[in-house]
N, C-alpha and C positions, 0 to 999 in steps of 0.2 A: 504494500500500500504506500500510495507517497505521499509524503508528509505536508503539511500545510503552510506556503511558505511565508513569510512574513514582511511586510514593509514597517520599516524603522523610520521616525522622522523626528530629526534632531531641528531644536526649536529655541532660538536665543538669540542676542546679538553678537556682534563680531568680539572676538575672540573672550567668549565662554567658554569653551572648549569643545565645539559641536565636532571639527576634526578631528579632533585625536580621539574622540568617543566612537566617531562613523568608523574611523580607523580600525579601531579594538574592534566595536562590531563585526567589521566588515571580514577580519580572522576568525573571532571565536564562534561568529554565527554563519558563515560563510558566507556572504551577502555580495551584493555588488554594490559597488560602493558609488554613486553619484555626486561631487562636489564641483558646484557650477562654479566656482572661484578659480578652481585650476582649470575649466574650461574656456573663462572670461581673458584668463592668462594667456593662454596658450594662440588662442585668439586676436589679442587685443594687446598683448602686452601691457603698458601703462596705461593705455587709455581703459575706462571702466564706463561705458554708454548703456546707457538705464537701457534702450529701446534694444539694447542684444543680450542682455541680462535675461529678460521675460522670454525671448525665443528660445534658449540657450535653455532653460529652466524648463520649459515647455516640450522643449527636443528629448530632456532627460528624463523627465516625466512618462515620455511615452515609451522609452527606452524600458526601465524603470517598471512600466505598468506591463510589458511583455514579456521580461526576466518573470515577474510575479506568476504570470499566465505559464510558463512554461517550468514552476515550479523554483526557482531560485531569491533566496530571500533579498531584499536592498535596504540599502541604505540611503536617502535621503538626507544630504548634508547642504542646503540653503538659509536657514533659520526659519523662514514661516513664521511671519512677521505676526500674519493677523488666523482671526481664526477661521475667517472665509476660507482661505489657504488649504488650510489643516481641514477642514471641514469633506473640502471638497476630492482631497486628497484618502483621506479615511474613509470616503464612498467609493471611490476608484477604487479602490483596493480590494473592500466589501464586492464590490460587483464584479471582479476577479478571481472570487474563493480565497483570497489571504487573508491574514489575520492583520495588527495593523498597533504599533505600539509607539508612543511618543517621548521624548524623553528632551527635558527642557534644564537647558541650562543658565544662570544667572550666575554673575560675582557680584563683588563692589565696584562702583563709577573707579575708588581709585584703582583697584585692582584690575580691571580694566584695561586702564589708560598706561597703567605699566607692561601688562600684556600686548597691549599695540605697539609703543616705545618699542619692546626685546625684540618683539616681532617686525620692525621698521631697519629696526637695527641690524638682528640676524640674520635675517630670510625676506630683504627687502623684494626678490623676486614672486615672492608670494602673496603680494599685499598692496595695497593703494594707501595713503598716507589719510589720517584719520584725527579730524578738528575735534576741539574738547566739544565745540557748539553742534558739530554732527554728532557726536557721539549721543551727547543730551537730547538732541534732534529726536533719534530714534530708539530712545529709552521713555521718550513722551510717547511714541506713536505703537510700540511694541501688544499687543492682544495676549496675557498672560495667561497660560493654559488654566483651565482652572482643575480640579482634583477629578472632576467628571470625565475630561477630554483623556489626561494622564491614563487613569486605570481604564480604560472604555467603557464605562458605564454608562457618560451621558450620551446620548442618541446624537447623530448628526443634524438632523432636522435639516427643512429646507432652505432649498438657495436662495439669497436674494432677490429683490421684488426684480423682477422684468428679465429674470431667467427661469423657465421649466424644469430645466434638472442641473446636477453638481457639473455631467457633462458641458452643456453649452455656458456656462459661467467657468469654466476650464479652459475652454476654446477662446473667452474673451479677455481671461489673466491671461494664460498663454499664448499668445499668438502665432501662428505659425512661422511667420515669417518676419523682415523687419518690415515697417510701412516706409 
């Protein structure tokens, strides 16, 4: 019988330690491991353009939801800011037979901003340079999973007003392509 495979979805801001957890994961659970950071890189180099971020995330998604169909577990390593994101993510998965497990990271502002520093410092090739006023930026705007989402107890409920299903509100984060 084959086992039922699982999508991982690490959820936090930049450098909480969503990589190195997808990392661990992606060994101990065999997984495949998706971080759209090293793909923005690889890409992009220094530049970091919000409108190839979303394709990019979009591309791995579906990558990501066909590993799951074909029975291998992933890892999902973006953060999943809000909880539309995660929402819609944990019905994909749902409507692929996987199981579906979230795990959110958080430090301190300062611990953080030393994390970004080491990280600027050692592995500048891994990384975009990161203002104390971004950082605070997106510590106001983050959707904090609540204990429901965590253990999967609470139900996904539905999509936002003026989408039918998690699908086509998927299709409109994601876009296929750049515009």
């Amino acid at each position: 019988m084959m086992r039922r495979p699982t999508l991982f979805l690490t959820v936090g801001l930049p450098c909480t330690g969503k990589t190195t957890a997808a990392r661990r994961i992606e060994v101990e659970q065999q997984a495949l491991r998706l971080t759209k950071d090293e793909w923005v890189k690889a890409l992009y180099g220094p530049e970091n353009p919000p409108s190839a971020q979303d394709v990019i995330e979009g591309r791995l998604i579906q990558v990501g939801l066909r590993a799951l169909e074909l029975g291998t577990n992933v890892v999902i390593d973006f953060g999943l800011w809000s909880r539309d994101e995660r929402s819609a993510l944990r019905q994909a998965a749902t409507d692929v037979g996987a199981a579906v497990e979230l795990r959110y990271f958080a430090v301190t502002a300062a611990e953080q901003r030393r994390r970004v520093d080491r990280r600027q410092a050692e592995a500048p090739h891994t990384t975009w340079p990161m203002s104390d006023e971004e950082l605070a930026g997106w510590a106001a705007v983050i959707e904090i999973p609540t204990a429901g989402e965590l253990d999967g107890s609470e139900p996904v409920g539905d999509p936002p007003a003026g989408f039918a299903t998690w699908r086509q509100w998927r299709a409109h984060r994601w876009p296929p392509s750049i515009s």
